[in-house]
N, C-alpha and C positions, 0 to 999 in steps of 0.2 A: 571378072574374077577368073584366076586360074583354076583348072578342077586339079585337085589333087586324090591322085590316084591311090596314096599310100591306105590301106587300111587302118584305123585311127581306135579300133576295138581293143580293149587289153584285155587278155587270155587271162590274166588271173581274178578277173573281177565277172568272168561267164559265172552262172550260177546252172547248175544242172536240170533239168526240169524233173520234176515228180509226181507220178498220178495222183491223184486227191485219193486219200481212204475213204471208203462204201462209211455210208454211215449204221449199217449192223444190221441184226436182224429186230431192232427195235418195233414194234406194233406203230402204227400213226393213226392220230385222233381223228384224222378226217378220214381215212377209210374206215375206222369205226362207226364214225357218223351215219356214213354214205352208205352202212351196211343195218342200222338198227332205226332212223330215220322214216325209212317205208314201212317197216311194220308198225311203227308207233302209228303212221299214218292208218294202216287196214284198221288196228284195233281201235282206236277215235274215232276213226272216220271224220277225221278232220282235216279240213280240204290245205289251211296253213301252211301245215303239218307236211302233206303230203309235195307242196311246192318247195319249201323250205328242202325236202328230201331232195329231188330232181335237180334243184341250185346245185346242193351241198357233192350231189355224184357226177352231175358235168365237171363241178371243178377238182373231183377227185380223180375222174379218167383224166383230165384235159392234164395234169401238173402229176400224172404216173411216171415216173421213173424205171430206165432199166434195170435197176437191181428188183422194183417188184415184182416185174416182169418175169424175171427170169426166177425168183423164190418159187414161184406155183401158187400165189394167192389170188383171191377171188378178181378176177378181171373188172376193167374199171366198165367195160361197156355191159358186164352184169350186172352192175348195181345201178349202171341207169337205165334199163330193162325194168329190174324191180324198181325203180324208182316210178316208173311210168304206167305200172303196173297197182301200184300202189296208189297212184292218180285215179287212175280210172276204175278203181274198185270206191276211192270215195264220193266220184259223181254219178259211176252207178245207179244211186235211187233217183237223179232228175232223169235218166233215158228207159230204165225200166223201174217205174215206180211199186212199193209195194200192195199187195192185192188188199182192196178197201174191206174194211171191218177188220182187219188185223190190228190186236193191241200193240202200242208204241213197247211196250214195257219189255224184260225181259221173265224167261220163265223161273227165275228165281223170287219175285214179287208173291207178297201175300194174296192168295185169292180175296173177289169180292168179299165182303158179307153177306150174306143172304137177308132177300125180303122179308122186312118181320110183316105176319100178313095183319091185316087189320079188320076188324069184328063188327 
């Protein structure tokens, strides 16, 4: 085959190129997540809770964008700080258990009744 040198492109069918437009200052659900996630975890103390947090903020730093980047909202490797954080406040009671004879309850429970004495 011959090479043919000629340029075979036609000028009127080039299309210009255009930045994509930011998609706004919209809030996003998964930084939401990745921000309210850990403390649901401290206040249950639920261990789930607190994994399901750590998932949910790896994959919100991992998939951060430069537009959030540059807004000034909460950094992605701080929520998974708190996420990590929020871990380790729920396993807490297996490395420092609480001190024995403490009631499980909290301080808004009715006290005992008292000993009715007997005759």
């Amino acid at each position: 085959m011959a090479s043919n040198k000629k340029d075979m492109r036609r000028p009127d069918l080039i299309v210009p190129y255009q930045e994509p437009s930011s998609k706004g200052d919209g809030a996003e659900f998964g930084s939401t997540l990745s921000s309210t996630l850990p403390m649901a975890a401290v206040f249950m103390r639920n261990r789930y809770v607190g994994w399901a947090a750590v998932v949910f903020s790896i994959q919100n730093w991992l998939g951060e964008s430069e537009d959030s980047k540059k807004n000034g909202t909460t950094g992605g490797i701080f929520t998974v700080g708190m996420s990590f954080m929020s871990l380790l406040v729920t396993y807490l009671p297996i490395f420092l258990p609480p001190p024995p004879g403490l009631n499980a309850g909290s301080a808004t429970n009715a006290p005992a009744p008292a000993p009715v004495p007997v005759a």
